[in-house]
C-alpha positions in Angstrom: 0.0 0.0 0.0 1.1 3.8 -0.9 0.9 6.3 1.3 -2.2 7.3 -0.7 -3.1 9.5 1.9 -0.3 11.8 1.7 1.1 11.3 -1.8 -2.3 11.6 -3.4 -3.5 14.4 -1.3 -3.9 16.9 -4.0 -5.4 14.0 -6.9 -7.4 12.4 -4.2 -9.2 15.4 -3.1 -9.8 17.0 -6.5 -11.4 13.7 -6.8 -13.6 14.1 -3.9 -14.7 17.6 -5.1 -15.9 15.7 -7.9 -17.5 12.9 -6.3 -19.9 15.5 -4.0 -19.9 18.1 -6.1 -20.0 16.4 -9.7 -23.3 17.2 -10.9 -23.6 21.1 -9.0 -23.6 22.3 -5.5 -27.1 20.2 -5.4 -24.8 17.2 -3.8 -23.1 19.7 -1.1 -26.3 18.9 1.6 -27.1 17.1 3.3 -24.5 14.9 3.8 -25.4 12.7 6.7 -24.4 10.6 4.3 -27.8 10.2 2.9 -27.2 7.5 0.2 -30.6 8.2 -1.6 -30.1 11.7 -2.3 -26.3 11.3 -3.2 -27.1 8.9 -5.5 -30.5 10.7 -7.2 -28.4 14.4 -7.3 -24.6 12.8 -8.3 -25.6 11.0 -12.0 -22.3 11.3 -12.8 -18.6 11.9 -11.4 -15.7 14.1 -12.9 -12.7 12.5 -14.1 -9.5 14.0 -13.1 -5.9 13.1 -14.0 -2.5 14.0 -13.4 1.5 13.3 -14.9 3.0 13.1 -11.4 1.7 13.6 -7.8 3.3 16.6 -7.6 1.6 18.1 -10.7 -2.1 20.3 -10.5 -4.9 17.5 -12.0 -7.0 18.7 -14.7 -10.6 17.8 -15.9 -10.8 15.1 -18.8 -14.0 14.3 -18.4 -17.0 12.7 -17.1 -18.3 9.1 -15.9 -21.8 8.0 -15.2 -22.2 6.6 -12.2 -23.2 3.1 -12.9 -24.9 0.4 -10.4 -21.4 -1.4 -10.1 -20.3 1.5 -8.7 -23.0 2.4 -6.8 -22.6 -1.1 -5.4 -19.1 -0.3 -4.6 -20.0 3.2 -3.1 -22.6 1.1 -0.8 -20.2 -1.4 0.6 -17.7 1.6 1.5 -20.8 3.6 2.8 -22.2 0.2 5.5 -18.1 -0.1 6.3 -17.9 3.7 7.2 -21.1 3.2 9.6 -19.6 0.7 11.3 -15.9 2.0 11.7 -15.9 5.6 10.5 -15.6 8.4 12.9 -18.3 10.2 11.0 -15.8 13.2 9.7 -17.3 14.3 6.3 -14.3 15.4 4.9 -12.4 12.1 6.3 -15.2 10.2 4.3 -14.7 12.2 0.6 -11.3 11.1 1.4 -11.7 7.5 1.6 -13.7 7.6 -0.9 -12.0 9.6 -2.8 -9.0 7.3 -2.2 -11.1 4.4 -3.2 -12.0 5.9 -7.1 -8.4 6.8 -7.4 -7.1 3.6 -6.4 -9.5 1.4 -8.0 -9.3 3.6 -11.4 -12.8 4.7 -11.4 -14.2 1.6 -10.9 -14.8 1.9 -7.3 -14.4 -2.1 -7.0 -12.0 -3.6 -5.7 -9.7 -4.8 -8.1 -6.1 -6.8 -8.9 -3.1 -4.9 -9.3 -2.2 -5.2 -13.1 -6.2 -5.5 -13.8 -5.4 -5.5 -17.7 -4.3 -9.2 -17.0 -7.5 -10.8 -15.6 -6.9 -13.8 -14.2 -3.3 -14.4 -15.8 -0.9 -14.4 -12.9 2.1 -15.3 -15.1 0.7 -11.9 -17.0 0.3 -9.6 -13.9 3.8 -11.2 -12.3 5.5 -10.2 -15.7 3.6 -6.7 -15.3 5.0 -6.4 -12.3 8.1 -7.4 -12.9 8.6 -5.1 -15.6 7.1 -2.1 -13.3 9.6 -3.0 -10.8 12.5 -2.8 -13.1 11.4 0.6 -14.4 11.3 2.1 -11.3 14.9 0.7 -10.0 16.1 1.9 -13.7 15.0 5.3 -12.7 16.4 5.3 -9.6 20.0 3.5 -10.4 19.2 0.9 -7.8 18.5 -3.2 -7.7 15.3 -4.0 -8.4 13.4 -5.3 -5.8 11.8 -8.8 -5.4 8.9 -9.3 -7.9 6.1 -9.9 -5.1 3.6 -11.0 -7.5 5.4 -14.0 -7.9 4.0 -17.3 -5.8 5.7 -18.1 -2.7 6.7 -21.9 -1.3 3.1 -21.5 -0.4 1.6 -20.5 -3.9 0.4 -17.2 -2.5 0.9 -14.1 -4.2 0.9 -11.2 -2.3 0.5 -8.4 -5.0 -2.1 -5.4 -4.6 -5.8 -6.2 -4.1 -9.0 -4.0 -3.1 -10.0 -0.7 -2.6 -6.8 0.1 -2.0 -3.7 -1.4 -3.4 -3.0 -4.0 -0.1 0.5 -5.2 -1.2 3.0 -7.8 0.3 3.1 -10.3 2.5 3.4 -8.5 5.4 1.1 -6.1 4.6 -1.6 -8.9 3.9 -0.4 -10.5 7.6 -0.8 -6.8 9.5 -4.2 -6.5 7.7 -5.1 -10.1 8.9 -4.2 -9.4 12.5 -6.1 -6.3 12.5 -9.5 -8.0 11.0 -9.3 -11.3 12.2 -9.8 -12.0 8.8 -7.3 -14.8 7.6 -5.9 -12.2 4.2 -2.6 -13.8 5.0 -3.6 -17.4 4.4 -6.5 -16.1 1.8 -5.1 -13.3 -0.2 -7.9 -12.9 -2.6 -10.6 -12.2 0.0 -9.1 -8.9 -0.3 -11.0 -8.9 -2.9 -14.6 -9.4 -1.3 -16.1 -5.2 -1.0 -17.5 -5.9 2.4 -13.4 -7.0 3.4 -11.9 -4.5 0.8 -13.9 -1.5 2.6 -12.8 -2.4 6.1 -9.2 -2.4 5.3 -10.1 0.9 3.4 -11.5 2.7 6.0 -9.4 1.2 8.9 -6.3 1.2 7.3 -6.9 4.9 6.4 -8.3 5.9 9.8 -6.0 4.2 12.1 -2.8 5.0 10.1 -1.8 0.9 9.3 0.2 1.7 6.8 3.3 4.3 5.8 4.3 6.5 8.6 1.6 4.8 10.7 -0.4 7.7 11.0 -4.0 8.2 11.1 -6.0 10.4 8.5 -7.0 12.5 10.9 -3.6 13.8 11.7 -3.9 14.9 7.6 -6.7 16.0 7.0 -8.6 17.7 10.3 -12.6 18.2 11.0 -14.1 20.9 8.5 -10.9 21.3 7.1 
């Protein structure tokens, strides 16, 4: 996992602006959240992109907001009622975090999606990803993780946001009880891919292990 709520602060919450505010100020309030009304006002969501992190995102478009999606949105929306800390702006966060991550699909998805079901695809993918990156940086390249271990397990990114290695997986699995170490594709499931979403995010599991909230503060 990337530190998605620091590097992407600037991507992520352009994102969010477009998420609540996509189809006018309409979507602004209330906000409590009230599913019905976002979903009735918001009929479609801005696209934003941009070449680096550090650079300003601009507009390229639009995207309906389909059921799959909505679906998506949902399972995010039960997850934030049971673990959320009911900060607004922490919410168009997450779920800003969430579009980003899963490219607009707001599912959780396989790192490498292009390659389906193909892991000899994705672990080439990565592999070559990998490379690039330690090209760039005149350094080794680091161990392909998406390759299976003495276990068959591959530990490469999964859900709502991009849960990545095997220690990553294991942290996850102590925090949720859930067995993602053992079971790496439940990341997978929405109802497990929110959780780790909103957790991860809120209680700072990840990166500098710090929470959301010491980023991005109550109406702030």
């Amino acid at each position: 996992v990337t530190e998605a709520f620091v590097s992407k602060y600037v991507l992520a919450a352009l994102r969010a602006v477009a998420l609540f505010f996509g189809s006018g100020m309409v979507c602004a309030e209330p906000f409590a959240p009230d599913r019905e009304y976002l979903f009735k006002s918001c009929q479609s969501l801005n696209r934003y992109d941009a070449p680096d992190y550090a650079a300003t995102a601009t507009k390229i478009g639009r995207r309906l907001l389909t059921d799959e999606m909505k679906y998506g949105i949902n399972a995010i929306l039960d997850s934030w009622e049971k673990s959320g800390d009911g900060s607004r702006e922490r919410l168009a966060y997450v779920l800003a975090t969430a579009g980003d991550e899963s490219v607009d699909t707001f599912r959780p998805v396989r790192e490498a999606a292009s390659c389906g079901e193909d892991e000899a695809c994705r672990e080439r993918a990565i592999g070559r990803h990998l490379e690039k990156k330690a090209k760039e940086r005149s350094r080794p390249a680091k161990a392909n993780y998406a390759r299976a271990d003495e276990d068959g397990r591959r530990y490469y990114g999964r859900g709502f946001v991009q849960l990545t290695h095997k220690a990553t997986y294991e942290h996850a699995a102590h925090k949720t009880g859930i067995p993602l170490d053992k079971e790496p594709d439940m990341a997978l499931e929405p109802k497990v891919a929110a959780e780790i979403l909103i957790r991860g995010m809120l209680e700072g599991w990840y990166g500098k292990r710090r929470p959301l909230s010491a980023y991005i503060a109550d109406n702030k």
